[in-house]
FIKOLZA-1660 file (N, C-alpha, C; in steps of 0.1 Angstrom, whole numbers, plus 5000, padded with zeros to 4 digits):
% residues 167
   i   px   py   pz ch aa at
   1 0745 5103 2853  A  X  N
   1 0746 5114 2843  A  X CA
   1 0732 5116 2837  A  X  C
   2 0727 5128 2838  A  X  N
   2 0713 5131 2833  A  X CA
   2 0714 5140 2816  A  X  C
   3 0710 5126 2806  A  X  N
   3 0711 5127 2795  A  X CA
   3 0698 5134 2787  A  X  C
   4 0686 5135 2793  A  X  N
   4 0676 5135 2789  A  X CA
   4 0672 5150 2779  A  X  C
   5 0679 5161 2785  A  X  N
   5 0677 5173 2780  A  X CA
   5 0684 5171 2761  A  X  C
   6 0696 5167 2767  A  X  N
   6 0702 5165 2753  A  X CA
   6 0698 5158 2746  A  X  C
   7 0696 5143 2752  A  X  N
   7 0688 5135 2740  A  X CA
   7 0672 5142 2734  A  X  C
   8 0668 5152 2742  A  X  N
   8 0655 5158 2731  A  X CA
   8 0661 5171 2722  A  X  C
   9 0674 5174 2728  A  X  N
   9 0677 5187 2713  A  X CA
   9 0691 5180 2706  A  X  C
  10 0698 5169 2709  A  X  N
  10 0706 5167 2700  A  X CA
  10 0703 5164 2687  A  X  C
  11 0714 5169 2679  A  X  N
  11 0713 5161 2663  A  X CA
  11 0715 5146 2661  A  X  C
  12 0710 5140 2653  A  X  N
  12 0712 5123 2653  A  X CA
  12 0725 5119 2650  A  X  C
  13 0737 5133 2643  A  X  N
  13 0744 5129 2641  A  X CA
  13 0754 5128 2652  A  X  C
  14 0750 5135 2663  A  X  N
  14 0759 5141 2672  A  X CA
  14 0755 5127 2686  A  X  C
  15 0740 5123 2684  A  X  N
  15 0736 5110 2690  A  X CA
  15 0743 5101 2694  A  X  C
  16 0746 5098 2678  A  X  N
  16 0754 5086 2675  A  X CA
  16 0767 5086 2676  A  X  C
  17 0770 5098 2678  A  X  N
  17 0787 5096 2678  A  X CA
  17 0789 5093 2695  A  X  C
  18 0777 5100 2704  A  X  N
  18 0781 5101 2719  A  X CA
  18 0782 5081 2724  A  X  C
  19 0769 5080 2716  A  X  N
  19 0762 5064 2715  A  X CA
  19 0778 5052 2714  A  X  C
  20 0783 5059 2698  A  X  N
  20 0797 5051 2701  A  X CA
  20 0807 5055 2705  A  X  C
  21 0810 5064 2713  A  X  N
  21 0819 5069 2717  A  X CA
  21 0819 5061 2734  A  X  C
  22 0806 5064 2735  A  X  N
  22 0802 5054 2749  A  X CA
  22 0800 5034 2750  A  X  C
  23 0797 5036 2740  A  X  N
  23 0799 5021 2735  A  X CA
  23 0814 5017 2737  A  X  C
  24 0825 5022 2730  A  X  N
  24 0840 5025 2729  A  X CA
  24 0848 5022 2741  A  X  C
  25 0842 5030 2755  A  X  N
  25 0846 5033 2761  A  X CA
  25 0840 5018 2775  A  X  C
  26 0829 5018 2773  A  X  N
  26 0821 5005 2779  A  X CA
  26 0833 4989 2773  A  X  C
  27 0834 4993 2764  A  X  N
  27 0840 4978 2754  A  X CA
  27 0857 4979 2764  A  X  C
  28 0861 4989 2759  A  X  N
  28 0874 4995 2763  A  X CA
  28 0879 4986 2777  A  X  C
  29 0873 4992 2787  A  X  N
  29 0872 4987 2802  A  X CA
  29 0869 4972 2798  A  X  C
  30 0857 4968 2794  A  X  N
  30 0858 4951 2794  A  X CA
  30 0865 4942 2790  A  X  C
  31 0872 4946 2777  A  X  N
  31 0882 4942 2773  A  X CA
  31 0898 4946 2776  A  X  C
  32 0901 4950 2785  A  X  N
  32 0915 4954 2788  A  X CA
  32 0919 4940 2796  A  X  C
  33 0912 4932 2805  A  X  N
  33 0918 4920 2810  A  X CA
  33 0924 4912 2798  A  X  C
  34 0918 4914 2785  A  X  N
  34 0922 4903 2772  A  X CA
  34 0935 4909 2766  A  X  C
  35 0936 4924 2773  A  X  N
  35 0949 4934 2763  A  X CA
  35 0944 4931 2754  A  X  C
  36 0929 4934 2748  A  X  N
  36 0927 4936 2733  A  X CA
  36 0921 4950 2734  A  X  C
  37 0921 4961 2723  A  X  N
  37 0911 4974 2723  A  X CA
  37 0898 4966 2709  A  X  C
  38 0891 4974 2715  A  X  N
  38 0877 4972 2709  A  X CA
  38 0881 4966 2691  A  X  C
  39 0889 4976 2691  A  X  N
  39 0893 4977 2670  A  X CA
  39 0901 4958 2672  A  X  C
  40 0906 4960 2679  A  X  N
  40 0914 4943 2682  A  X CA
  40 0904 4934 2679  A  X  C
  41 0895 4935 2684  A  X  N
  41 0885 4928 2689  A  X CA
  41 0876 4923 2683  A  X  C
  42 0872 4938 2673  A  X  N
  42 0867 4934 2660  A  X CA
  42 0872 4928 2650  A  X  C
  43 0886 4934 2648  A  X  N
  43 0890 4925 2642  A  X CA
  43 0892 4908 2640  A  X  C
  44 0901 4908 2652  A  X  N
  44 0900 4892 2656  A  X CA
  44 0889 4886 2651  A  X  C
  45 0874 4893 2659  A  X  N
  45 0866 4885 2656  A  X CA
  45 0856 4879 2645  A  X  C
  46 0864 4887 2633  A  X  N
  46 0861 4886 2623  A  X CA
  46 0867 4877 2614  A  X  C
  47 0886 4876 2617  A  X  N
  47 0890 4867 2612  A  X CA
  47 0887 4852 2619  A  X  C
  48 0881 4851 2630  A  X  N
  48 0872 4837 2638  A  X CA
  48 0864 4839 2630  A  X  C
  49 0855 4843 2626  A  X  N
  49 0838 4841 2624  A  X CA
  49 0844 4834 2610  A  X  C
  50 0851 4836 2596  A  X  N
  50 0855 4834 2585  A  X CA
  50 0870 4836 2585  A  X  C
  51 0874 4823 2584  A  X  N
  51 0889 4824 2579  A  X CA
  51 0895 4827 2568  A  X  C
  52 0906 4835 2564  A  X  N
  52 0909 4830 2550  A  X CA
  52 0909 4846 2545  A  X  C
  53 0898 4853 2551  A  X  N
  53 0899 4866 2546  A  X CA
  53 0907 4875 2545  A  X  C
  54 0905 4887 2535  A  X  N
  54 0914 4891 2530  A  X CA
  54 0914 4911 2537  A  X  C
  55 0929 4914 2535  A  X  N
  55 0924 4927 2538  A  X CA
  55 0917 4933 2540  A  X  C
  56 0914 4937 2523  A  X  N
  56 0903 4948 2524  A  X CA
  56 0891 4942 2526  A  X  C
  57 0884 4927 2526  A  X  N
  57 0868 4922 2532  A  X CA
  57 0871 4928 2546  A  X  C
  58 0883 4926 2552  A  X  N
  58 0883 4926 2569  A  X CA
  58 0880 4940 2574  A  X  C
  59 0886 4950 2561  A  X  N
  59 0883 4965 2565  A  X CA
  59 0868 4969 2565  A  X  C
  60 0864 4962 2554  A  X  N
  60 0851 4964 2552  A  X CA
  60 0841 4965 2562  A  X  C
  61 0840 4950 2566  A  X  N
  61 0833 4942 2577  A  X CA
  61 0833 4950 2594  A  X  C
  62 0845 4953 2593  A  X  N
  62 0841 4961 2604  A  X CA
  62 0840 4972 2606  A  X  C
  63 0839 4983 2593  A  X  N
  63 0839 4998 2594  A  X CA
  63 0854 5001 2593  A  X  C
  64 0866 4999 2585  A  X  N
  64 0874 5005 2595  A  X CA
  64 0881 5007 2580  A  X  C
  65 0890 5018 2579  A  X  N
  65 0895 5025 2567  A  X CA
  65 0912 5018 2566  A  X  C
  66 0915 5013 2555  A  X  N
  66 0925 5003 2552  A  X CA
  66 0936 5004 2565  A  X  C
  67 0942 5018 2561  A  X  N
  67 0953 5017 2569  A  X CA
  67 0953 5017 2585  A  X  C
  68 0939 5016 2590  A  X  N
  68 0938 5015 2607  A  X CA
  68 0935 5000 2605  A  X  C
  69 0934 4991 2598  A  X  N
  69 0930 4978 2599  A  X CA
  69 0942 4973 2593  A  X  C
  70 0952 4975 2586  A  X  N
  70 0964 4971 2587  A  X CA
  70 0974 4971 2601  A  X  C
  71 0971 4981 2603  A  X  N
  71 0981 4983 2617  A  X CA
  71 0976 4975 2624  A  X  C
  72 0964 4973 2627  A  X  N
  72 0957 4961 2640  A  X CA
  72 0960 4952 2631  A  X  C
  73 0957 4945 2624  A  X  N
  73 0958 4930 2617  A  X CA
  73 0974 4929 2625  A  X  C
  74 0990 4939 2619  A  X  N
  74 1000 4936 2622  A  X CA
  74 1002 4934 2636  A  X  C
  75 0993 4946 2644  A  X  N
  75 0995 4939 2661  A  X CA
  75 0990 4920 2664  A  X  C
  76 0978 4922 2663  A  X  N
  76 0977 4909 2663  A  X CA
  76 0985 4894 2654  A  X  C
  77 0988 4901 2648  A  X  N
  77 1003 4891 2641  A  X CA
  77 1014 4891 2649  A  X  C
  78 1016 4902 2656  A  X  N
  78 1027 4909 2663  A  X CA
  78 1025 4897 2678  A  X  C
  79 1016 4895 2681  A  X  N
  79 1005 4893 2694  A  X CA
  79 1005 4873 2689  A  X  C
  80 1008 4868 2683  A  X  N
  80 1005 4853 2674  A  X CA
  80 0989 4851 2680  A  X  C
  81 0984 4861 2672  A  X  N
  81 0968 4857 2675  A  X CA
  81 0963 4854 2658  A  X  C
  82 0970 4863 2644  A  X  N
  82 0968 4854 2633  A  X CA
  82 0978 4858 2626  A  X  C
  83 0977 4848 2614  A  X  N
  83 0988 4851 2605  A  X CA
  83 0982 4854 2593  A  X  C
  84 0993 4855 2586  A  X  N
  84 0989 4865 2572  A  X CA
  84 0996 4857 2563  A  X  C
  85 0990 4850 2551  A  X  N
  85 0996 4845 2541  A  X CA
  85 0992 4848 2530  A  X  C
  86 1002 4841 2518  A  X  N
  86 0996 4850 2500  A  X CA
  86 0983 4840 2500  A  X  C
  87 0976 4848 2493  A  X  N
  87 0965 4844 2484  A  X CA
  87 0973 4834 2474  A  X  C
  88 0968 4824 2471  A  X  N
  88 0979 4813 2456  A  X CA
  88 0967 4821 2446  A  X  C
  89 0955 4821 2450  A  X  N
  89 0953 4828 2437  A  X CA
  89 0950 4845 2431  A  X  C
  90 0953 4848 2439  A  X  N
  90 0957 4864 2440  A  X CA
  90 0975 4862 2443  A  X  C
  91 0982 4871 2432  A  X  N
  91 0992 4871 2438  A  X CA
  91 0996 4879 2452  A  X  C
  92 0991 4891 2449  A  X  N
  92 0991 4904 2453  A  X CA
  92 0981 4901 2469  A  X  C
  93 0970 4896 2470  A  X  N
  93 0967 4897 2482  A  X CA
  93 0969 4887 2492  A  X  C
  94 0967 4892 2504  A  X  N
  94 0970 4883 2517  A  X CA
  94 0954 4879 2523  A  X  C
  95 0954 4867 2530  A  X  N
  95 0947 4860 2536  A  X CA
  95 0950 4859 2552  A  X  C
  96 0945 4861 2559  A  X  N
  96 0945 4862 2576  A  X CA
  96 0936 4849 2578  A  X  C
  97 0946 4845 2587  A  X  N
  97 0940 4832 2593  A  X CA
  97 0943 4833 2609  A  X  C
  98 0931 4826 2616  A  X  N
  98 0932 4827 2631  A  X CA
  98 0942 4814 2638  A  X  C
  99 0952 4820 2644  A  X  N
  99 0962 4809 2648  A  X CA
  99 0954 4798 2661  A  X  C
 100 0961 4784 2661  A  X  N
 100 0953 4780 2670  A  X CA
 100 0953 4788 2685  A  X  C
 101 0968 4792 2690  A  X  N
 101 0968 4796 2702  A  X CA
 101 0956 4808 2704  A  X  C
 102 0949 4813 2694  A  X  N
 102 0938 4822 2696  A  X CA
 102 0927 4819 2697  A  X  C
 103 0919 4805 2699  A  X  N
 103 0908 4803 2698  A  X CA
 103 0906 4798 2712  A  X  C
 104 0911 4798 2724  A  X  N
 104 0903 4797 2736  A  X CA
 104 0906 4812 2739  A  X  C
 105 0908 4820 2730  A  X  N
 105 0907 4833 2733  A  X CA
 105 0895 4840 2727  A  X  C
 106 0893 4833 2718  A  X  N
 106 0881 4838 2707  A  X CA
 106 0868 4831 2716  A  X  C
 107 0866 4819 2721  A  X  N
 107 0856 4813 2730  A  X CA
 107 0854 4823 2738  A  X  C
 108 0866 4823 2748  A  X  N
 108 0860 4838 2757  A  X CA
 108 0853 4849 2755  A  X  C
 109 0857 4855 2743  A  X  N
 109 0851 4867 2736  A  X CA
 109 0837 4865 2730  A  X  C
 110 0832 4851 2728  A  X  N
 110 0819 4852 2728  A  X CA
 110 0811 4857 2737  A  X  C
 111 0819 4854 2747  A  X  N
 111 0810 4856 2762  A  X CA
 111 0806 4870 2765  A  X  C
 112 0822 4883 2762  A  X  N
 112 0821 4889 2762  A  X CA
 112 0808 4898 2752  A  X  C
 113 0812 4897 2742  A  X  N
 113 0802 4901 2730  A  X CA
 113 0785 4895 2732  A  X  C
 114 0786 4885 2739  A  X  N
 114 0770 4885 2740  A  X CA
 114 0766 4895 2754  A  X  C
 115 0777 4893 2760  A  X  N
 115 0773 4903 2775  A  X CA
 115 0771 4917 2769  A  X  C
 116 0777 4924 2761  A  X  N
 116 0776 4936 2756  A  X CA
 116 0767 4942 2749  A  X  C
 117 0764 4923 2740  A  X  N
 117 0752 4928 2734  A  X CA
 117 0734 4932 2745  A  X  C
 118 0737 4920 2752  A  X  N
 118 0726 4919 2764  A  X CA
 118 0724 4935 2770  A  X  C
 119 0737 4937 2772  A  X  N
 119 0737 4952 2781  A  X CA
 119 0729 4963 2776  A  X  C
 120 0732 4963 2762  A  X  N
 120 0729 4977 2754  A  X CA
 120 0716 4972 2750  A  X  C
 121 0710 4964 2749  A  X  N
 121 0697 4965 2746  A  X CA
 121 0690 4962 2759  A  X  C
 122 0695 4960 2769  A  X  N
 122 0686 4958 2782  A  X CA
 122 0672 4968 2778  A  X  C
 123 0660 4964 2788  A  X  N
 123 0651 4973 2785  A  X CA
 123 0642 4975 2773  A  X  C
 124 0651 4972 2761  A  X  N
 124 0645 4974 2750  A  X CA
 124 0635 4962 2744  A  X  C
 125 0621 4963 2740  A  X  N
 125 0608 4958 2736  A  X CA
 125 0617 4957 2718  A  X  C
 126 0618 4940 2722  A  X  N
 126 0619 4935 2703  A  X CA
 126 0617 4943 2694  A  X  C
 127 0606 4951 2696  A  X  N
 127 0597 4956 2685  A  X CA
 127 0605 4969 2680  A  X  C
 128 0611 4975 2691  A  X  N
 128 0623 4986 2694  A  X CA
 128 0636 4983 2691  A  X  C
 129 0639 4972 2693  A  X  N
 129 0653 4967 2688  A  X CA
 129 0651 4969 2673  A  X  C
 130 0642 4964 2667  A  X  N
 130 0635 4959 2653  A  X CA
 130 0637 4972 2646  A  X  C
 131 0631 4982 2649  A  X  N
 131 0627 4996 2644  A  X CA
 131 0639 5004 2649  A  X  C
 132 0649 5001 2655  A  X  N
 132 0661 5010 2662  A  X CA
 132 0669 5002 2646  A  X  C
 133 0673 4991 2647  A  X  N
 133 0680 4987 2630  A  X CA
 133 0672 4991 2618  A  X  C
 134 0660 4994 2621  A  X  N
 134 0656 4995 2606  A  X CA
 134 0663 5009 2606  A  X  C
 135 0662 5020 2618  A  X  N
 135 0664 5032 2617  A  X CA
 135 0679 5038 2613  A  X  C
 136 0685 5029 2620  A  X  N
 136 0704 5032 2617  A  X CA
 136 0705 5025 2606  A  X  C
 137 0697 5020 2599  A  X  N
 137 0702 5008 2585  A  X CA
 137 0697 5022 2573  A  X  C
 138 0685 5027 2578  A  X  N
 138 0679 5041 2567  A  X CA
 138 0689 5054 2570  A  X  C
 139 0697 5052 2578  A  X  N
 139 0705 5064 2584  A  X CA
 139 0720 5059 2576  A  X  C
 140 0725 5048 2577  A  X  N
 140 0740 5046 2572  A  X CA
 140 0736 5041 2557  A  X  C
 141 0723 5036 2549  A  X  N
 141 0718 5043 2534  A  X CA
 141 0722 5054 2531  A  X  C
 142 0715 5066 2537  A  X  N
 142 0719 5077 2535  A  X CA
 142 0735 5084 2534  A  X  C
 143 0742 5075 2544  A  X  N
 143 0757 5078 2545  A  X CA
 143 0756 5075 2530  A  X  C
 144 0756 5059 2530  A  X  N
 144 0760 5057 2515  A  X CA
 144 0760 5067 2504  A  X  C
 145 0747 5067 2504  A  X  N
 145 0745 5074 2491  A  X CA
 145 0754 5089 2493  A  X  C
 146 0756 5095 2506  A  X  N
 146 0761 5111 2503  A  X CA
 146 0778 5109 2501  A  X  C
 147 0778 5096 2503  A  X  N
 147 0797 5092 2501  A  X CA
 147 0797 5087 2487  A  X  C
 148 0790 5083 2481  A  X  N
 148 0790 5079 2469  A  X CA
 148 0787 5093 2460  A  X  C
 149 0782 5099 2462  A  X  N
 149 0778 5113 2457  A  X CA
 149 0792 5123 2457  A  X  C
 150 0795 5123 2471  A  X  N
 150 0807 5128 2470  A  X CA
 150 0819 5123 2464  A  X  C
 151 0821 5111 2465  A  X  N
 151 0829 5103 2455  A  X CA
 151 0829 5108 2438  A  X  C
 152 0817 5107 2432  A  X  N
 152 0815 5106 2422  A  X CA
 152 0817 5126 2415  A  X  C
 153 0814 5134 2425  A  X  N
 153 0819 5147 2423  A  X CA
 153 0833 5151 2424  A  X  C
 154 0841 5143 2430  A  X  N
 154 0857 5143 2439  A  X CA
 154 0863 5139 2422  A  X  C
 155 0856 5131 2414  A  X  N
 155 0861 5121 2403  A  X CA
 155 0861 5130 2395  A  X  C
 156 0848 5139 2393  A  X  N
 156 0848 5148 2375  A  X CA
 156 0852 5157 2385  A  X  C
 157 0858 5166 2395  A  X  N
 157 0868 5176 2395  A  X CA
 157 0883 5171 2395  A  X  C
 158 0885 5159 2394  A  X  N
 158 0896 5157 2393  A  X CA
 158 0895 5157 2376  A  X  C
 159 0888 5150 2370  A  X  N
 159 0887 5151 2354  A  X CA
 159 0888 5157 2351  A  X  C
 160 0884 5175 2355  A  X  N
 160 0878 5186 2350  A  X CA
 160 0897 5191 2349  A  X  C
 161 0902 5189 2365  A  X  N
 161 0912 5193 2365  A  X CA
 161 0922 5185 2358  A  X  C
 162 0922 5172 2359  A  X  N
 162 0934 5168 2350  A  X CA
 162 0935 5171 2336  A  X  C
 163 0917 5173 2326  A  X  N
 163 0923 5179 2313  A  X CA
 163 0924 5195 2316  A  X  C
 164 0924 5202 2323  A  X  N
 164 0926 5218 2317  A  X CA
 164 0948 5220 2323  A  X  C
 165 0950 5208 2331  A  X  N
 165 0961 5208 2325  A  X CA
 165 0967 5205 2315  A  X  C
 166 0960 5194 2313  A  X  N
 166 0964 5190 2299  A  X CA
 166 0968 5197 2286  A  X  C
 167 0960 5210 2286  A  X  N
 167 0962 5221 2274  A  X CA
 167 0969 5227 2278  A  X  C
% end
């Protein structure tokens, strides 16, 4: 596939989406022998890396908006890869823990995840890797701040509107 034209007139936003959309699709195929999808994957490997976590840390951690990381948490519960228990000191929240039958599954997936990582940076000079995170780290800043921005305008028109019903 001859990317070169596009990669000099695309937008960065449209980059990145191709970047993980292809990433997505790379992960997709490698992981189908596990019957896990990538979102599985992340997940899981998140509740391996720190047990004990909770929902919304797990949404967080991996990019993923509550209710698509509920549904995967319940597959993989569905799947006895982890379970879900109360918090004793939260009443209200739940704790995901990695069952044992899932940790010669989770050893595997290291293998995988360093292969992937190896893959995608093939080629690339440290110094490039270095400056490619500093660049996506000033790029998803930016998100931040324009989601926070929009957040905080979404709040005083709701303000604005909840008192002019009010009268």
């Amino acid at each position: 596939m001859q990317l070169t034209t596009f990669w000099k007139t695309a937008s960065l936003s449209h980059m990145i989406t191709a970047v993980k959309s292809r990433m997505r699709q790379v992960a997709g195929r490698r992981l189908a022998p596990y019957g896990l999808t990538p979102q599985q994957f992340q997940l899981l490997m998140a509740v391996a890396e720190r047990d004990g976590r909770c929902h919304g840390d797990l949404a967080r951690c991996t990019w993923m908006d509550k209710p698509t990381a509920t549904r995967i948490l319940r597959t993989l519960q569905d799947r006895g890869l982890v379970r879900a228990e109360g918090d004793p000191a939260h009443r209200r929240r739940v704790l995901f823990h990695l069952l044992p039958e899932a940790e010669a599954l989770v050893q595997e997936l290291q293998g995988f995840r360093q292969s992937m990582r190896e893959g995608m940076e093939q080629g690339l000079d440290p110094k490039d890797r270095d400056r490619l995170r500093d660049i996506l780290a000033s790029v998803m800043g930016n998100l931040d701040r324009m989601d926070e921005l929009d957040r905080m305008e979404q709040g005083q028109d709701q303000g604005q509107t909840g008192s002019a019903e009010g009268k």
